[in-house]
C-alpha positions in Angstrom: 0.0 0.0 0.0 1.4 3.1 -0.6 1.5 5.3 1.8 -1.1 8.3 2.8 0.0 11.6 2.2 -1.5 14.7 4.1 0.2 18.0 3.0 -0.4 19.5 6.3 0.9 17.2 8.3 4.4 17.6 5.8 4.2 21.5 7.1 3.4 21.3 10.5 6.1 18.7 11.5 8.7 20.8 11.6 7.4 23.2 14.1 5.9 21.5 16.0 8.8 19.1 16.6 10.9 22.2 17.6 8.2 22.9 20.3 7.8 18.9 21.5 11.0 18.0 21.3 12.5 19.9 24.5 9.2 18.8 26.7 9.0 15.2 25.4 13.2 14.4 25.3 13.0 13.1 28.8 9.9 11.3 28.7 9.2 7.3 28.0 6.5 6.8 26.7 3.9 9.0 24.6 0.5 8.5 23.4 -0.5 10.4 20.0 -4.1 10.0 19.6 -5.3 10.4 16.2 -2.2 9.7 14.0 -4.1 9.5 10.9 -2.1 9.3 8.3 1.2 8.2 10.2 3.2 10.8 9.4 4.0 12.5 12.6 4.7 9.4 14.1 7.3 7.9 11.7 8.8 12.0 11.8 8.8 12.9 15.7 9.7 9.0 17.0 13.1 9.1 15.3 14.0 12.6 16.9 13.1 11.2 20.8 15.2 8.2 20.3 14.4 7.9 24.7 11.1 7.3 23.8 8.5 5.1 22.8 6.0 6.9 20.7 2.2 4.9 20.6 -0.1 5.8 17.7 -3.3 5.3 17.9 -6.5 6.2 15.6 -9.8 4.7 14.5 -9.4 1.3 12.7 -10.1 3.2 9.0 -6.8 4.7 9.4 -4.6 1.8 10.7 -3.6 0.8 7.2 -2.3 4.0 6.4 -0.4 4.4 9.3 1.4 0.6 9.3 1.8 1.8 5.6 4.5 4.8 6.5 5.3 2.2 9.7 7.1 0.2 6.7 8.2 2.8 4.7 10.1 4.7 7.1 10.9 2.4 10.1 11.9 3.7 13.2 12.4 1.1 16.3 10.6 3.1 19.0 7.3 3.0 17.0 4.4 1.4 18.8 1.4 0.7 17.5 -1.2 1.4 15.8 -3.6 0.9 18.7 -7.4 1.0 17.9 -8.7 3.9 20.1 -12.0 5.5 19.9 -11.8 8.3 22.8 -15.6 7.8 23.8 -15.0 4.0 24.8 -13.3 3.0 27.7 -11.4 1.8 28.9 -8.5 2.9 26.5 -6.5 0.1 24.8 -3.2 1.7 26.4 -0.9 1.4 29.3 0.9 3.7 31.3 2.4 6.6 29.7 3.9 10.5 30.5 2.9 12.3 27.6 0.1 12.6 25.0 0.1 14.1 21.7 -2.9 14.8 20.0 -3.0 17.3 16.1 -6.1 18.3 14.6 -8.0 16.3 16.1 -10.3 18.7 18.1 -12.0 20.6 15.7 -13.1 17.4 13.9 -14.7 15.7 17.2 -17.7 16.2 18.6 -18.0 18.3 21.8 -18.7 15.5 23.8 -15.5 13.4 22.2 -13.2 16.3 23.1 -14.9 16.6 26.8 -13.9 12.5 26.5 -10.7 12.5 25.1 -9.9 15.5 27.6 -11.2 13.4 30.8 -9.2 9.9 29.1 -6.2 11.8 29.2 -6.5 13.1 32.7 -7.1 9.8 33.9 -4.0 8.3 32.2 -1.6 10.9 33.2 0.4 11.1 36.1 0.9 14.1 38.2 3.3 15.9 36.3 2.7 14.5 32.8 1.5 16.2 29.4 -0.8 17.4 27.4 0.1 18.8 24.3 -2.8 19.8 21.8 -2.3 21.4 18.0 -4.5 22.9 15.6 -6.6 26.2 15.2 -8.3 27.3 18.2 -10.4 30.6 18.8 -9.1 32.9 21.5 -11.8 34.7 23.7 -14.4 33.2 21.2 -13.3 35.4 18.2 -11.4 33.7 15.5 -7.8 34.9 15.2 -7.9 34.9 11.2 -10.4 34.9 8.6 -8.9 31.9 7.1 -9.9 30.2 10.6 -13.3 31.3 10.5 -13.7 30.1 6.8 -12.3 26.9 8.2 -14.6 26.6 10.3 -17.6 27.4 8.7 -16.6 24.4 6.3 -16.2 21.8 9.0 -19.9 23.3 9.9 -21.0 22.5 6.4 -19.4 19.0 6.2 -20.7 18.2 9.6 -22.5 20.1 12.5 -20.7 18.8 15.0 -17.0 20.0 13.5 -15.9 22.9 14.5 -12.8 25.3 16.1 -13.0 25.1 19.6 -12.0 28.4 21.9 -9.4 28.0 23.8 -10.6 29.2 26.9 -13.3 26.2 26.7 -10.8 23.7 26.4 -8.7 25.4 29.7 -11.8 25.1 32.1 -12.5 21.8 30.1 -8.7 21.1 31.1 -8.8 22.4 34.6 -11.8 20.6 36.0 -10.1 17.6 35.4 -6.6 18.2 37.0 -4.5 20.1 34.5 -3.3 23.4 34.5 -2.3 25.2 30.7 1.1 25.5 31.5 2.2 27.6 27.8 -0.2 28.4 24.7 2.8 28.4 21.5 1.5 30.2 18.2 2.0 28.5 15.5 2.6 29.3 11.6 -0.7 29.1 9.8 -2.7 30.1 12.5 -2.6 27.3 14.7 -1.8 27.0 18.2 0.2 24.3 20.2 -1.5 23.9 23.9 0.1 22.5 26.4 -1.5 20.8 29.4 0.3 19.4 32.4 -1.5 17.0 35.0 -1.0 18.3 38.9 1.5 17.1 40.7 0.1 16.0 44.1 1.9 17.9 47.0 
């Protein structure tokens, strides 16, 4: 099979490694959830040699993502596990990290209210969150190419949609994790991260 190819995924990898890298380099072991293509997993394991980098997705997308597992093998690939963030319990062991990239603004409210509350219930104090992709700031878009965006996930789907940021921080802080730096991104994304309390 040859493998998927997502243009945006080729841009974005480069800065958002250069934000990860320095958070995740002492970490072992990372969940991405929603890998789709593969991509980001076969480009970000390879820079954290330390780590052990699980993608996950929905079934559809496993091919894809064992496809660019062949292509461009790297030894601390795991995976791909069959997650669905609105089942539990999640098909994944203990880990410090979790990466998730575009995945919010195609989920449901209610699947990024679960994959939030998953993820605070598999970190441990002290691990992380780190969330990319367009997000509203004080419910106003921060670009008009955003708020096209957005009006055709509405048009695709009802439930799609850019989430504001300050949703997904109370979201975040009711369960136990504190925004700990907001990165801006090119294109007019934004790279949130999240870190799980450490217990005093």
């Amino acid at each position: 099979m040859e493998p998927p190819f997502s243009p945006a995924s080729a841009r974005n990898a480069g800065p958002i490694l250069k934000v990860i890298q320095p958070l995740f380099r002492d970490r072992l072991d990372i969940l991405e959830i929603g890998s789709g293509t593969g991509q980001h997993a076969v480009t970000f394991a390879p820079a954290l040699p330390g780590v052990r980098w699980h993608a996950s997705d929905l079934l559809e997308h496993h091919a894809g993502i064992r496809a660019w597992m062949a292509a461009c093998p790297a030894p601390n690939v795991r995976g791909p596990l069959a997650l669905d963030v609105t089942q539990r319990p999640w098909p994944v062991g203990s880990v410090d990290a979790v990466f998730s990239a575009n995945t919010a603004h195609i989920m449901s409210w209610l699947a990024v209210c679960a994959m939030f509350s998953g993820v605070a219930a598999l970190l441990p104090p002290g691990g992380l969150f780190c969330l990319y992709g367009p997000f509203n700031l004080a419910g106003c878009f921060t670009s008009a190419s955003n708020e096209a965006f957005h009006k055709s996930l509405r048009a695709r789907c009802a439930h799609m949609g850019i989430r504001d940021r300050d949703a997904l921080v109370g979201l975040a802080t009711t369960l136990g994790m504190q925004l700990r730096a907001d990165h801006e991104m090119p294109a007019n994304n934004r790279l949130l991260v999240f870190g799980a309390e450490r217990a005093d």
